[in-house]
C-alpha positions in Angstrom: 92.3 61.1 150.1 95.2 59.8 148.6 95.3 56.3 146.7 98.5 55.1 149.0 96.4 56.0 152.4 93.0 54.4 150.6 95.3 51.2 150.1 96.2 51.5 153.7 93.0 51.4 155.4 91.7 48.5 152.9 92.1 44.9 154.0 94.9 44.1 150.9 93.3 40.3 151.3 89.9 41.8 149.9 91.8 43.0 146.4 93.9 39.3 146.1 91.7 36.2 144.4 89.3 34.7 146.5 89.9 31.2 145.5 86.6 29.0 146.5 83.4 30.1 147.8 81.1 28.9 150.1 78.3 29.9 147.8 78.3 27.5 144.8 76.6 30.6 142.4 79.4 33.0 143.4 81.8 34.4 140.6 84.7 36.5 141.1 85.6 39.3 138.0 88.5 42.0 137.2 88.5 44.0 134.3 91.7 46.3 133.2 91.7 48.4 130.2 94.0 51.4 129.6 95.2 53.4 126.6 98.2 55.4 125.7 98.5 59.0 123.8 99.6 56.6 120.6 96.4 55.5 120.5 97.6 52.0 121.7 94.6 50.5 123.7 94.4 47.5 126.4 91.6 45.2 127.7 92.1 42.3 130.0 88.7 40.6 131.3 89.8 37.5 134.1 86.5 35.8 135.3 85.5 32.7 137.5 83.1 29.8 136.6 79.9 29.2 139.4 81.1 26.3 141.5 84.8 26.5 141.5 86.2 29.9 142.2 89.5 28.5 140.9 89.0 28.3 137.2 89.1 31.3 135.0 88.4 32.6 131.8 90.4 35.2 130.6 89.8 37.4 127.4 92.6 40.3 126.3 92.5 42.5 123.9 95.2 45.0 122.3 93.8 47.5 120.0 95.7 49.6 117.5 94.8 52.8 116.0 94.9 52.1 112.8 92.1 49.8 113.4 93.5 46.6 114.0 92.8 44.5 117.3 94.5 41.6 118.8 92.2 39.5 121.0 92.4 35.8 123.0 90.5 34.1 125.2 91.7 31.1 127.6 90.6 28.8 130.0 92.2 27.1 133.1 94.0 27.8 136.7 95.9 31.0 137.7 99.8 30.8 137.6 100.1 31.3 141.2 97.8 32.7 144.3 98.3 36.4 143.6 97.0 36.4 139.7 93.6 36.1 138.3 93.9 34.5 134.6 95.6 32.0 133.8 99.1 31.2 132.5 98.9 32.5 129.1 97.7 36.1 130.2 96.8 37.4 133.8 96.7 40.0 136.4 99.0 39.5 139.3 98.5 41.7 142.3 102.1 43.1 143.4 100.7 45.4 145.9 97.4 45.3 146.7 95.5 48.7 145.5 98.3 50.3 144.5 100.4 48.1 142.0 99.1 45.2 139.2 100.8 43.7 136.4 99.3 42.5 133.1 100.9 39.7 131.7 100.2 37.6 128.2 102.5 35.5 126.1 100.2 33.8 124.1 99.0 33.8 120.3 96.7 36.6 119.5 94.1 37.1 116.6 94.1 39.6 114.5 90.6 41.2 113.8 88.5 44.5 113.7 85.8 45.7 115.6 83.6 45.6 112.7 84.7 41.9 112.4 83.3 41.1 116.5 80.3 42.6 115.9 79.2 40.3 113.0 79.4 37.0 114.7 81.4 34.7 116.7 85.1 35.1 115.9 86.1 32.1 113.9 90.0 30.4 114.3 92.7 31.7 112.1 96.7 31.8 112.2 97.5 33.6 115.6 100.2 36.2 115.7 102.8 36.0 118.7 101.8 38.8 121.0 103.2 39.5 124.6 102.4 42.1 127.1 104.4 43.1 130.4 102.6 46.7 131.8 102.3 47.3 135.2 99.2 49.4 136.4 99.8 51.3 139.5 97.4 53.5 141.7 96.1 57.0 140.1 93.2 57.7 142.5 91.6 56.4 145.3 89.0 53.3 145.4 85.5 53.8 144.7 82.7 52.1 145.6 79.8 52.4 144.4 77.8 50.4 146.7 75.7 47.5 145.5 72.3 46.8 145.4 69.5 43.1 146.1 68.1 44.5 142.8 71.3 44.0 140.9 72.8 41.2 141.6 75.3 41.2 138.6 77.3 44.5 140.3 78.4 41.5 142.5 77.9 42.1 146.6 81.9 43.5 146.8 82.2 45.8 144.0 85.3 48.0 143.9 86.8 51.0 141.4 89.9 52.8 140.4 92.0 54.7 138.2 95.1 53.6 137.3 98.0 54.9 135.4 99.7 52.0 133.0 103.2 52.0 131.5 105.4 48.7 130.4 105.9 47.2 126.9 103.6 45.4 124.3 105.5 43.0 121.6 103.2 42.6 118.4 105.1 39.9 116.1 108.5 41.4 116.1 107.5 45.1 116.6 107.6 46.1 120.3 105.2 49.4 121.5 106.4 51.5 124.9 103.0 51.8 126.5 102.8 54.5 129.1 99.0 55.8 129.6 95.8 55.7 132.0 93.0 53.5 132.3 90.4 52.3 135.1 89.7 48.9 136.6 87.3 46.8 138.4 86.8 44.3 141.1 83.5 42.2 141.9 82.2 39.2 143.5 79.1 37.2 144.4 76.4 35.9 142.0 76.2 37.0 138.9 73.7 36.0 135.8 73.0 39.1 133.3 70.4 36.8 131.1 68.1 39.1 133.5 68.9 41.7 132.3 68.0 44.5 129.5 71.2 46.7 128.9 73.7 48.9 130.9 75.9 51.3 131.0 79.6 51.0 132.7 81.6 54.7 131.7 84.5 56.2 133.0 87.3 58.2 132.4 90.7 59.3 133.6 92.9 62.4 133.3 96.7 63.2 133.5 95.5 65.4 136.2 94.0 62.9 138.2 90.2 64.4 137.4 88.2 61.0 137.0 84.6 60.4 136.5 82.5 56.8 136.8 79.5 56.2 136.2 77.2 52.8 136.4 73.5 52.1 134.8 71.5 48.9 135.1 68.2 48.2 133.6 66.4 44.9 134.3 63.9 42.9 132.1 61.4 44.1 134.6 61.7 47.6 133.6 64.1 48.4 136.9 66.4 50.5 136.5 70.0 52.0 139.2 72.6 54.3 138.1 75.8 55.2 140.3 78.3 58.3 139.6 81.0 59.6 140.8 83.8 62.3 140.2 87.0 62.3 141.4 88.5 66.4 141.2 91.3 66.1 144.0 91.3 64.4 147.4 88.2 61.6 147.2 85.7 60.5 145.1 82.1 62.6 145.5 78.6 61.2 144.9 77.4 62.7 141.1 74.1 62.0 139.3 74.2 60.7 135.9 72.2 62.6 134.0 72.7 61.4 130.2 74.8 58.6 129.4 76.2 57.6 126.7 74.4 57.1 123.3 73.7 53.1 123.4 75.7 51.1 121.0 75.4 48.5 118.4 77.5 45.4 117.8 79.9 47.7 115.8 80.3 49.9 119.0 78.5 52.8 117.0 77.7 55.8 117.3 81.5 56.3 117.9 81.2 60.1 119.2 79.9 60.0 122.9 78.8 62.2 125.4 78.4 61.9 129.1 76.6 64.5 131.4 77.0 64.4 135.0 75.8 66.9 137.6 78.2 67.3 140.9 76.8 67.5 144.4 76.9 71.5 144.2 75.0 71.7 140.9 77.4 71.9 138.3 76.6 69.9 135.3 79.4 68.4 133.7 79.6 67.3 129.8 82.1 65.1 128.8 82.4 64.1 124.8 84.8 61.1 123.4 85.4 59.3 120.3 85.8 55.3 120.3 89.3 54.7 119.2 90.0 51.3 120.1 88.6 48.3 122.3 87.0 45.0 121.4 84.2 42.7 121.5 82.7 40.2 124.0 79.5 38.1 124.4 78.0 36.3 127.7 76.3 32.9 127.4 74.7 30.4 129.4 75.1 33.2 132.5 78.7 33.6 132.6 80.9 32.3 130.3 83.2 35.2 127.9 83.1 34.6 124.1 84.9 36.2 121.1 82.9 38.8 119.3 79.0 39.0 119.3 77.0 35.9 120.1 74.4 36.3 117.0 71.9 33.2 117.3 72.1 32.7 120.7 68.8 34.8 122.0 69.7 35.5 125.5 73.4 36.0 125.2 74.8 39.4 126.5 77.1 41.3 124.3 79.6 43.8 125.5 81.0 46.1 123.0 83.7 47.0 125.5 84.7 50.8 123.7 88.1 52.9 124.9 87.3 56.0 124.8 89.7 59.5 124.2 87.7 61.8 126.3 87.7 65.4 126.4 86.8 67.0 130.1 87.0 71.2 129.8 90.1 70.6 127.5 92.0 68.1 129.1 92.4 64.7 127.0 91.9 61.5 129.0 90.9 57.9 128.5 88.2 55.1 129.5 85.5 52.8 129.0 82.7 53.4 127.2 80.7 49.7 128.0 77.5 50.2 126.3 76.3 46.6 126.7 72.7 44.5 125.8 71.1 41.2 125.4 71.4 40.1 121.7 67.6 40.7 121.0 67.9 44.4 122.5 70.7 46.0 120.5 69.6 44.2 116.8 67.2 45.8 115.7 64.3 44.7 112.8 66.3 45.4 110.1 69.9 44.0 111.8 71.0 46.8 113.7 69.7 49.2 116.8 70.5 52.4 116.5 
């Protein structure tokens, strides 16, 4: 199935901001990322606060292959109905699952990912920074159904590739951006202080060959995974059968491999090397912070990696969101591995 005749038979309201809910626990979250064949990476994170589905934190991210990565967070009300963020940098739906732009004009700054994985990310001069790409369709929506055991997928939890092209200004250097990436959608309640660590992967191909995969384990020992490839036409249940290696704070080990096994049988390995992304923590249940929340025991770090993946020779990008409470991924001597 095509992504233009998905789009069609979707209610476009459902992929716009919800605004307020009737449930005063309910959060609304998008996530964007997308890298080029430069090596240019992108991460845009818009989330809502319990109790007013109008205020949002936004955290971006623009990675560089030399190492360097750009990040900012900000907090207040979307530039107009059609955007989730807020003025400084946003997502505005154009056309609902088919076209988004990301938008930032704000000061960025400047870091590594070995810097976000030591602690929270102190102030410092900010460098001008200013993005204008438009992600458009590349696949149809998946959906990879959620579940009363995990909350935090969020009751509406939607999918896609995308392919990304526009223009990012670093200081006075501008960057053509033309590459692939995946996004998400979600809402209801969400509070990941209850859970142990998870898995979000994906990846996306020039060809349009795309795989997704989801892993959840609880506290309690309880544990959900979801996968799915997409080889031409629709997306088809898979079975995740290794995921990825789990991280540290320093989004190591930096070579990955994914294994799925397709509805007929055939096992699928996928290998990738982290070249790019950024680093986020969760506290008090929801709200985004700048690198990893050391000292705050139940905070929720997300080394959010982009991957360059390798599926049966082709070269594609995604997520590799190997993610953990605080007291799960340090280990005795400072670090799990």
């Amino acid at each position: 199935m095509s992504a233009a005749r998905t789009a069609a038979l979707l209610d476009g309201a459902l992929d716009l901001p919800h605004g307020r809910f009737d449930d005063p626990l309910a959060v609304e979250n998008y996530q964007w990322l997308a890298m080029d064949g430069s090596g240019l990476g992108l991460i845009c994170h818009a989330g809502t606060y319990p109790g007013d589905g109008t205020l949002w934190h936004t955290l971006s991210a623009v990675s560089l292959p030399d190492g360097e990565v750009y990040v900012a967070k900000a907090v207040g009300r979307a530039p107009d109905p059609a955007s989730a963020g807020t003025s400084l940098h946003h997502l505005r739906c154009e056309d609902p699952f088919s076209r988004w732009r990301f938008c930032a004009d704000a000061g960025f700054q400047p870091t590594t990912l070995a810097e976000l994985g030591l602690g929270p990310l102190p102030d410092r001069p900010t460098v001008p920074l200013t993005v204008d790409v438009t992600f458009g369709a590349f696949g149809p929506v998946w959906n990879p159904r959620g579940s009363g055991a995990q909350p935090e997928w969020g009751s509406f939890h939607l999918e896609q590739p995308m392919r990304a092209q526009g223009t990012v200004t670093i200081g006075a250097t501008d960057h053509h951006f033309d590459g692939y990436g995946f996004r998400d959608h979600s809402r209801g309640q969400r509070d990941l202080r209850n859970v142990e660590h998870s898995f979000w992967c994906n990846g996306v191909f020039p060809s349009g060959r795309t795989f997704a995969s989801l892993q959840v384990t609880n506290l309690d020992g309880h544990r959900e995974s979801r996968a799915a490839i997409l080889d031409g036409g629709d997306f088809t249940d898979a079975t995740l059968l290794v995921p990825p290696a789990m991280s540290d704070p320093f989004h190591e080990p930096l070579d990955l491999t994914v294994t799925l096994r397709c509805g007929g049988g055939t096992e699928h390995r996928i290998n990738g090397r982290v070249s790019g992304g950024a680093t986020w923590s969760i506290v008090g249940g929801s709200e985004f912070c700048l690198g990893a929340a050391v000292g705050c025991p139940d905070a929720y770090l997300l080394p959010q990696s982009i991957v360059a993946w390798e599926w049966d020779g082709e070269r594609g990008y995604g997520l590799a969101d190997r993610c953990g409470r605080i007291d799960y991924l340090l280990g005795g001597n400072g670090v799990r591995r």
